[in-house]
C-alpha positions in Angstrom: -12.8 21.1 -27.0 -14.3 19.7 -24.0 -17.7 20.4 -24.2 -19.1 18.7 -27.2 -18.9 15.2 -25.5 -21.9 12.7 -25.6 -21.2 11.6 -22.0 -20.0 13.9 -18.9 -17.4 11.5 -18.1 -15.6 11.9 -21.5 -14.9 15.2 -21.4 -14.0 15.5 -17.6 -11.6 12.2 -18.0 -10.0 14.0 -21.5 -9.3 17.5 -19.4 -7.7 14.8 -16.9 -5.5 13.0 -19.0 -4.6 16.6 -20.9 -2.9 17.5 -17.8 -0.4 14.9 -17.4 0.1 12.8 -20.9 1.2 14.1 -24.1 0.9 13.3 -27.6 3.9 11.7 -28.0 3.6 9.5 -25.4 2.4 5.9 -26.2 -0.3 4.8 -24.9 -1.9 0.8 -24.2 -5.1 1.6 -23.0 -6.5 -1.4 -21.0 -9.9 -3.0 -23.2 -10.9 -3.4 -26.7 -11.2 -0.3 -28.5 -14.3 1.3 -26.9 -16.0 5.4 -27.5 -12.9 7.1 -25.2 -9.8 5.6 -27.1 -11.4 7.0 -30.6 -11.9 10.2 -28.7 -8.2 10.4 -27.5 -7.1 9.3 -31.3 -9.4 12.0 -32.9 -7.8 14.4 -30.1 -3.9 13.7 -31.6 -3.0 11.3 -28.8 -0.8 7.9 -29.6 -3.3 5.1 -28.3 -3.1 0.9 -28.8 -6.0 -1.0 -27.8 -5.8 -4.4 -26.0 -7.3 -7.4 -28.0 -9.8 -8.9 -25.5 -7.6 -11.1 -23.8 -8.5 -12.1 -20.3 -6.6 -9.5 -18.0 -7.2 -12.1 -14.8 -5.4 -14.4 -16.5 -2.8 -13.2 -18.5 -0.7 -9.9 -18.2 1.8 -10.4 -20.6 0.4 -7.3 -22.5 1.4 -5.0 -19.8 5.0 -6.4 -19.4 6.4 -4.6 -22.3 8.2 -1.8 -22.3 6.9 -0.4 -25.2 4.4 1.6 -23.7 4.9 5.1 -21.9 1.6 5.0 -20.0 -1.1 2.4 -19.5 -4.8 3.6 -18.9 -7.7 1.5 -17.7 -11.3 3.6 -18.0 -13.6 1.8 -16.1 -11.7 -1.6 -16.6 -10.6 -2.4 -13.4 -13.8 -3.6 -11.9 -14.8 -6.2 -13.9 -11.5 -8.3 -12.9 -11.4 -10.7 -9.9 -7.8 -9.7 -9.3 -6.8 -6.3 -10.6 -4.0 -6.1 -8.1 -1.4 -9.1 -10.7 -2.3 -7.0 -13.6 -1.1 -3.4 -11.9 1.6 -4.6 -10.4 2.7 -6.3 -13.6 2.8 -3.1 -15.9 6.0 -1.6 -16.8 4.9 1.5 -17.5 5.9 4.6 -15.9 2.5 6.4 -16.1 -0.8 5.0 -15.1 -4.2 7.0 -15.5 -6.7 4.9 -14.4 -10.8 5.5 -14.0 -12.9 3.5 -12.0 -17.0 3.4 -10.8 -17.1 4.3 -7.1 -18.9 2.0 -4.6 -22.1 3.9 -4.1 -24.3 3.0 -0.6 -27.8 3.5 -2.3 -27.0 1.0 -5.3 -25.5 -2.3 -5.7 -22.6 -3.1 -8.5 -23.6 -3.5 -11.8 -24.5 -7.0 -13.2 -25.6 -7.1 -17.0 -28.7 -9.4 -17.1 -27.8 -10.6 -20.6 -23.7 -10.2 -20.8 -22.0 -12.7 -18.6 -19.0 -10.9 -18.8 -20.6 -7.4 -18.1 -20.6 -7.2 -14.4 -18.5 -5.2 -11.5 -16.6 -7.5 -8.9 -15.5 -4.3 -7.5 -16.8 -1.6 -6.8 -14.4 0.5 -4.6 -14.1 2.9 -2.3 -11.6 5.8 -3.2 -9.3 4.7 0.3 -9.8 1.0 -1.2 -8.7 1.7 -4.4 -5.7 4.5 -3.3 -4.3 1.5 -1.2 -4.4 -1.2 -3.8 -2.7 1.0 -6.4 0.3 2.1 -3.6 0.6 -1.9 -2.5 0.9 -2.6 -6.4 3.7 0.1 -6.7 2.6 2.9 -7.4 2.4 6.8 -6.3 -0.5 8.5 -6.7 -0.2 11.8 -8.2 -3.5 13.5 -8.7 -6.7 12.3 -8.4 -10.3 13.7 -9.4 -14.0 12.0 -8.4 -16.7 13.5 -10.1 -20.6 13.2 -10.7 -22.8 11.4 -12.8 -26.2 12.9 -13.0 -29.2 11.2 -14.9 -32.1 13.1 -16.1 -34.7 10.5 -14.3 -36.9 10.9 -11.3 -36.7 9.3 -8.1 -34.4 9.4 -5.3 -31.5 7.5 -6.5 -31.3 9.9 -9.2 -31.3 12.9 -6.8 -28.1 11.7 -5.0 -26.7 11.7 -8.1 -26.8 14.7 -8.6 -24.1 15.8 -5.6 -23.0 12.1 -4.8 -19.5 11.2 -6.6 -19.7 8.4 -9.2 -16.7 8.0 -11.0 -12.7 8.7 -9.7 -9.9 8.9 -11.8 -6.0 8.7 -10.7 -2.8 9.2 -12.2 0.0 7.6 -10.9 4.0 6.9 -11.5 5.5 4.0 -11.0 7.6 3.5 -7.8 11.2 2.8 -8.9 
């Protein structure tokens, strides 16, 4: 099941999610409908897509209780103030995936999608903190790496240098 993934990050982040969401549970993933939310519908699981909407400046989507669990893959860090939005969900269950700050490369900034570009790029500590001052315990968490098939230096550290971390958390009550 886990193997046949066009991206390493896919199937470790399915195996992640496997272990703390079912199938029943509903699910608002944070973002337009993107590669990962077709995979977790072809895999059984319940998933709604946000429409777009700018998450800076208007959470209303994640103050309904209609929702079980609320993820975010790789969403986090292209919003100037992720901490409104987190605190704002009313969802138990959070599963959330984000790029780590790496010292040998600077965030990402798309040279032709003004949108497409990292305001964050934590650190794990940076990130653990934001999510507990937003309300919410951290249950499990996973960082894993991102190797490229290139040449250079860069790529070798990416080889045993963590890339991407993943959390899930509960709501504090």
């Amino acid at each position: 099941m886990y193997k046949y993934f066009p991206k390493k990050r896919y199937r470790n982040t399915l195996k992640f999610v496997s272990k703390f969401i079912t199938k029943e549970e509903r699910i608002l993933d944070l973002g337009v409908a993107n590669p990962f939310s077709e995979i977790l519908k072809k895999e059984g699981y319940n998933v709604t897509n946000t429409d777009g909407q700018d998450l800076d400046l208007d959470t209303s989507v994640v103050k309904t209780t209609t929702y079980e669990v609320v993820t975010a893959f790789e969403i986090l860090e292209h919003l100037v103030s992720p901490f409104p939005l987190l605190k704002d969900i009313k969802a138990n269950k959070l599963v959330v995936s984000i790029p780590l700050r790496l010292w040998f490369s600077s965030a990402y900034k798309s040279k032709t999608d003004k949108w497409d570009r990292h305001y964050h790029e934590f650190e794990d500590w940076q990130f653990d903190w934001l999510l507990e001052k937003s309300g919410w315990k951290i249950i499990a968490r996973e960082k894993f790496t991102n190797p490229v098939k290139k040449i250079g230096f860069r790529p070798l550290l990416r080889l045993f240098t963590p890339r991407y971390y993943l959390v899930y958390a509960e709501r504090i009550v």
